[in-house]
N, C-alpha and C positions, 0 to 999 in steps of 0.2 A: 576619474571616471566614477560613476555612482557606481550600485549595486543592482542594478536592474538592466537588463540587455534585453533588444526586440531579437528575434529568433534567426533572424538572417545576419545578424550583426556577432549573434554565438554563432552560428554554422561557419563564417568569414573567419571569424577568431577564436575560433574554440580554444589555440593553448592559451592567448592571454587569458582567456575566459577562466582558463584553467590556474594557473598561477593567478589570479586575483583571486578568484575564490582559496587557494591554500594561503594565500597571504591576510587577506580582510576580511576573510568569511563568507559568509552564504551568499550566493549570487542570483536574482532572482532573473526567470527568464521570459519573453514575455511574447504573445502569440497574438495579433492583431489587436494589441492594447492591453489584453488579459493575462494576469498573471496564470502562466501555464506551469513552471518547473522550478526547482531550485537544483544549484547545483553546490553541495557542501565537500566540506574535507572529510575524510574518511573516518578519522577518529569522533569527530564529531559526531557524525551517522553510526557508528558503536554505540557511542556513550548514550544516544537517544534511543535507540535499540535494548538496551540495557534497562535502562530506567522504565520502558513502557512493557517493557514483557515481566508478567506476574511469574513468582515463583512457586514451585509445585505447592508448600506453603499454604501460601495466600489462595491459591487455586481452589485447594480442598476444603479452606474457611471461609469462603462464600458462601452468603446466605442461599443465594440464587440457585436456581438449578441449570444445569449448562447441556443438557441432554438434546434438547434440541438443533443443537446444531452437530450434535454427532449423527446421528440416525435421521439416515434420508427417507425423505419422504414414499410414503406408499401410492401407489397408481393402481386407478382404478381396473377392478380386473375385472375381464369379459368371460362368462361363466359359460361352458357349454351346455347345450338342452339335453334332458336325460334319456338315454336308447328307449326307444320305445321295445318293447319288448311282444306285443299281441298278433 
């Protein structure tokens, strides 16, 4: 069997789906033609995990600035009209 399953054929067979994937690797899953999912071994999904996530490190020795994505956005505020006093 290849590495690519139509979505109803993983639902039907999800354990082989499963033991092929920890046997041959990534199993690609497939949604009306289009590659929708993959389904890997666990250690794998670590090690990939591992390698893509910077360390505190590398975080602080970017050039870039990363502040943007910490601090949410402001919303426009509706100011009320001043007491009239007279």
């Amino acid at each position: 069997m290849s590495n690519v399953w139509q979505v109803q054929d993983a639902k039907a067979r999800f354990s082989e789906l499963l033991e092929t994937s920890l046997v041959k690797g990534p199993q690609i899953v497939t949604k009306r033609g289009v590659e929708a999912a993959v389904l890997v071994p666990i250690e794998q999904w670590r090690q990939l995990e591992r390698t893509n996530k910077p360390s505190l490190k590398e975080l602080l020795l970017t050039p870039e600035a990363r502040t943007d994505t910490l601090t949410p956005q402001r919303k426009a505020r509706r100011r009320r009209k001043p007491p009239d006093f007279k």
